[in-house]
C-alpha positions as CSV (number, residue, x, y, z in Angstrom):
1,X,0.0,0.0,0.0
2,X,2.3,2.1,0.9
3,X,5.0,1.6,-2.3
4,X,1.9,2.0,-4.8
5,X,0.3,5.0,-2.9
6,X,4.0,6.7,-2.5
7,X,1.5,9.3,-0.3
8,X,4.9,10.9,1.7
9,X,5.9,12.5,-2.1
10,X,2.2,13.2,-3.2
11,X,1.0,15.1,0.8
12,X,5.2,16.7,1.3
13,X,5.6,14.4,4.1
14,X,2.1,14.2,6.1
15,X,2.6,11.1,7.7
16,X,-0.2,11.3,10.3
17,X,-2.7,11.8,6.9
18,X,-0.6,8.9,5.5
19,X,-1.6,5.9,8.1
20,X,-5.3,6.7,6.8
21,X,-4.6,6.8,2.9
22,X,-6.1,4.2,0.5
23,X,-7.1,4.2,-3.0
24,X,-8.5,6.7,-4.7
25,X,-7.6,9.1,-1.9
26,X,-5.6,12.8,-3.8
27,X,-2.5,11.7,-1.5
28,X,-2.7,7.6,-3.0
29,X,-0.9,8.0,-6.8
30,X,-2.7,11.8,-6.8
31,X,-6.3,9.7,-6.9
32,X,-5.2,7.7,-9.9
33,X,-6.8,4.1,-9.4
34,X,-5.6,2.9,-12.6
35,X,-1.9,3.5,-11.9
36,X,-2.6,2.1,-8.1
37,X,-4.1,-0.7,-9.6
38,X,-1.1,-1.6,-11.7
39,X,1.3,-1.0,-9.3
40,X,-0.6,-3.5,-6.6
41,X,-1.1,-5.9,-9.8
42,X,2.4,-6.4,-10.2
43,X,3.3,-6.6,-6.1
44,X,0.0,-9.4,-6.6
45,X,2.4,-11.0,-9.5
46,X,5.5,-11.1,-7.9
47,X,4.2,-12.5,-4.8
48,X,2.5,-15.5,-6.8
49,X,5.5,-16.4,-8.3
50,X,7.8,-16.0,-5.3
51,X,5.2,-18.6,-3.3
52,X,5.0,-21.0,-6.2
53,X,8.7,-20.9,-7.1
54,X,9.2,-22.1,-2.9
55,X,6.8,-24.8,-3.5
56,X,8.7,-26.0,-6.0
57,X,12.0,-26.0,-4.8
58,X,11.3,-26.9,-2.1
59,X,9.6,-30.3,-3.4
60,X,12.9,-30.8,-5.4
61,X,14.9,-30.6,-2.5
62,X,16.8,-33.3,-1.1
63,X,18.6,-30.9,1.6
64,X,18.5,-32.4,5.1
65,X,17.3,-29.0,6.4
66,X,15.1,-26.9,4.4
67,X,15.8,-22.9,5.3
68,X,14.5,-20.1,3.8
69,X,15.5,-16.7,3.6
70,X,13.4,-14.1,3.7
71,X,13.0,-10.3,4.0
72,X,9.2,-10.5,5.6
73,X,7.5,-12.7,7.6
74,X,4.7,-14.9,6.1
75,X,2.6,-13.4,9.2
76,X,4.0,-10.1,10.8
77,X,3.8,-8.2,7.1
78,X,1.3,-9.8,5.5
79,X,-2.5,-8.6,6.0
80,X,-4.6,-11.8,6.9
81,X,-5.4,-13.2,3.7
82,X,-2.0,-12.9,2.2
83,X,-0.6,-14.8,4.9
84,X,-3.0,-17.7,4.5
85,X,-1.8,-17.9,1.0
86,X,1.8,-18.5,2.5
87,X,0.7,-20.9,5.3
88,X,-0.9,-22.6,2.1
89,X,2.0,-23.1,0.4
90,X,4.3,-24.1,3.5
91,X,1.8,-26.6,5.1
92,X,3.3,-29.9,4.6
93,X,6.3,-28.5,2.4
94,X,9.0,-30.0,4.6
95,X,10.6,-26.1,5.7
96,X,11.8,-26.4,8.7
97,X,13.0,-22.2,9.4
98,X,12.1,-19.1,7.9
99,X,14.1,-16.6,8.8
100,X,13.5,-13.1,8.1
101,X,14.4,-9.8,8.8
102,X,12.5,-6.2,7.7
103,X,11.4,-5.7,11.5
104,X,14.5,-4.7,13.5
105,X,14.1,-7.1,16.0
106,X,14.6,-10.5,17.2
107,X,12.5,-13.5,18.0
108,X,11.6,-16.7,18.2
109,X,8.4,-18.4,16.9
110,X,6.9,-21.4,16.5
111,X,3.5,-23.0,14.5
112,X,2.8,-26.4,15.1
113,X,0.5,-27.1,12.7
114,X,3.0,-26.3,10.1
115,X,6.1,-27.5,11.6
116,X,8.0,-24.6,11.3
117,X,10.1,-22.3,13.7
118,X,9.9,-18.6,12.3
119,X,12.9,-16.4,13.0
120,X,12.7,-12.8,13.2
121,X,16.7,-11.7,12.9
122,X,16.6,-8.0,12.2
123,X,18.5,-6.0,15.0
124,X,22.4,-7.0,14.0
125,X,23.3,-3.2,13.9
126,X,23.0,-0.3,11.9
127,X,21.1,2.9,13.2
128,X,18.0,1.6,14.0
129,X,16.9,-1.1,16.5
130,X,13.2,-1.8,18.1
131,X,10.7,-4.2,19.3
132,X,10.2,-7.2,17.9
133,X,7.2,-7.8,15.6
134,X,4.9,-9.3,18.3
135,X,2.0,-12.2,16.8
136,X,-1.3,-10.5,15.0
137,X,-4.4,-11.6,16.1
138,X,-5.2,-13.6,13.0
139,X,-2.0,-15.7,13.3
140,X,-2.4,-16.3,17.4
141,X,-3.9,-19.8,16.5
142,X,-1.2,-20.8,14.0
143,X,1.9,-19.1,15.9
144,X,3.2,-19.2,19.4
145,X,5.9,-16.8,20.4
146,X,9.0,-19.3,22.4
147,X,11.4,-16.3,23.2
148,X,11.5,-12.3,22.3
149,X,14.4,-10.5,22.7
150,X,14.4,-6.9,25.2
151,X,14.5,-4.6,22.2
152,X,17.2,-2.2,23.8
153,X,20.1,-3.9,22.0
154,X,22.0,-5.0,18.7
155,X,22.2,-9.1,18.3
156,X,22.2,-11.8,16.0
157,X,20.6,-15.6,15.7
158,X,22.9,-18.3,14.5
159,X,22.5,-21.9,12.9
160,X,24.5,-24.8,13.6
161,X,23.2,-28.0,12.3
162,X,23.8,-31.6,12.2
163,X,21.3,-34.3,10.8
164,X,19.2,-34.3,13.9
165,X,19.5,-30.7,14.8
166,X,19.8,-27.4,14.5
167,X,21.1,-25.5,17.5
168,X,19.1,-21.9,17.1
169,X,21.2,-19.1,19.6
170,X,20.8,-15.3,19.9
171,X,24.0,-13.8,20.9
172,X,24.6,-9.8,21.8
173,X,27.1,-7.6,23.5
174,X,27.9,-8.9,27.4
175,X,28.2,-6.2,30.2
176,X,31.7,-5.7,30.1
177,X,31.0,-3.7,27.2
178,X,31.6,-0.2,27.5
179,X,29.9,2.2,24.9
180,X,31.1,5.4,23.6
181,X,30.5,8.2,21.2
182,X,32.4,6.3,19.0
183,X,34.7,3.4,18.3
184,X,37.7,5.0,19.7
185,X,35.8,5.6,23.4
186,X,34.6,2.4,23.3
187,X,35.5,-1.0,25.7
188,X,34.9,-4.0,24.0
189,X,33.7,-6.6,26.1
190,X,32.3,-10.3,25.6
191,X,29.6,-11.9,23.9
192,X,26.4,-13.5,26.2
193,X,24.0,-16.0,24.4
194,X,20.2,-15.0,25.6
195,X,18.4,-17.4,23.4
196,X,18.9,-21.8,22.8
197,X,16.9,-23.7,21.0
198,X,17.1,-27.0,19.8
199,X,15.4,-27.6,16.8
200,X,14.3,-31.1,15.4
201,X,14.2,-32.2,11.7
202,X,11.1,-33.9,12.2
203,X,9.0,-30.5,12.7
204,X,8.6,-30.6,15.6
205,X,8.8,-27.9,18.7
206,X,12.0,-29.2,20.2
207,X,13.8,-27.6,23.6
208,X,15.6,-24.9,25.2
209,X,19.5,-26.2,25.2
């Protein structure tokens, strides 16, 4: 919506207006529904393919773990009826993770019906870090959150995997660290690991390491 209505260009940067726009709206592509409609056509096309081009490779697969990589979530960026047309497409597919970013934040997710842990790994640095994207309403009975991170610092997730397992760990800065204006006035300290999971290949929830 808000790529096709580009309404921060079209109202000089109103962004109170701008959390209200649609289309049609002077401030949604100047009230041009036809050029809205295109725009949202080809975000509707890409999306198709990008669902059934996973379906497929993931059916060729022959990968112990099946991972993907992804800059949204199936369920935190999605509206409610776009997400069920990703849980249709991963139900019974054999993913294991999803891991995405977009969201500067991390977490830890888990849907049972579908098998799948959902990783939210956003907050590795950069200007900008926040909450983590929380679970909508209309994905509460798929999803179940099994960790969120405190929001007030940079981390990463890693992977290590054998053929049973993959070891899932968040790991930030420790309290030795001592931050400064900038690199020169600043103590590097240690790492601490806040998050372990063990996840199983068979789908399944798994345990805290």
């Amino acid at each position: 919506m808000q790529i096709c209505c580009q309404c921060y260009g079209y109202s000089n940067g109103d962004s109170a207006t701008c959390r209200n726009v649609g289309r049609g709206h002077q401030y949604c592509c100047g009230g041009d529904t036809a050029m809205f409609d295109a725009c949202m056509g080809k975000f509707t096309q890409w999306g198709d393919d990008s669902r059934a081009q996973i379906a497929q490779k993931v059916k060729q697969s022959t990968a112990t773990w099946k991972i993907v990589n992804s800059h949204y979530s199936p369920y935190n960026h999605y509206a409610e009826h776009n997400m069920k047309k990703w849980f249709d497409i991963l139900r019974g597919s054999g993913v294991h993770v999803w891991l995405n970013g977009h969201t500067h934040g991390e977490k830890h997710d888990y849907s049972s019906s579908l098998g799948i842990h959902f990783i939210e790994n956003g907050a590795g640095g950069g200007i900008q870090k926040e909450s983590a994207s929380g679970i909508p309403a209309y994905a509460a009975p798929f999803v179940q959150n099994k960790w969120t991170y405190g929001s007030n610092e940079y981390g990463f997730m890693s992977l290590q995997a054998s053929k049973a397992w993959i070891k899932l760990q968040y790991h930030t800065a420790d309290r030795s660290w001592q931050f400064g204006e900038n690199f020169q006035s600043t103590k590097i300290g240690g790492v601490e690991t806040k998050h372990c999971w063990y996840i199983p290949s068979d789908g399944g929830e798994g345990r805290r390491c």
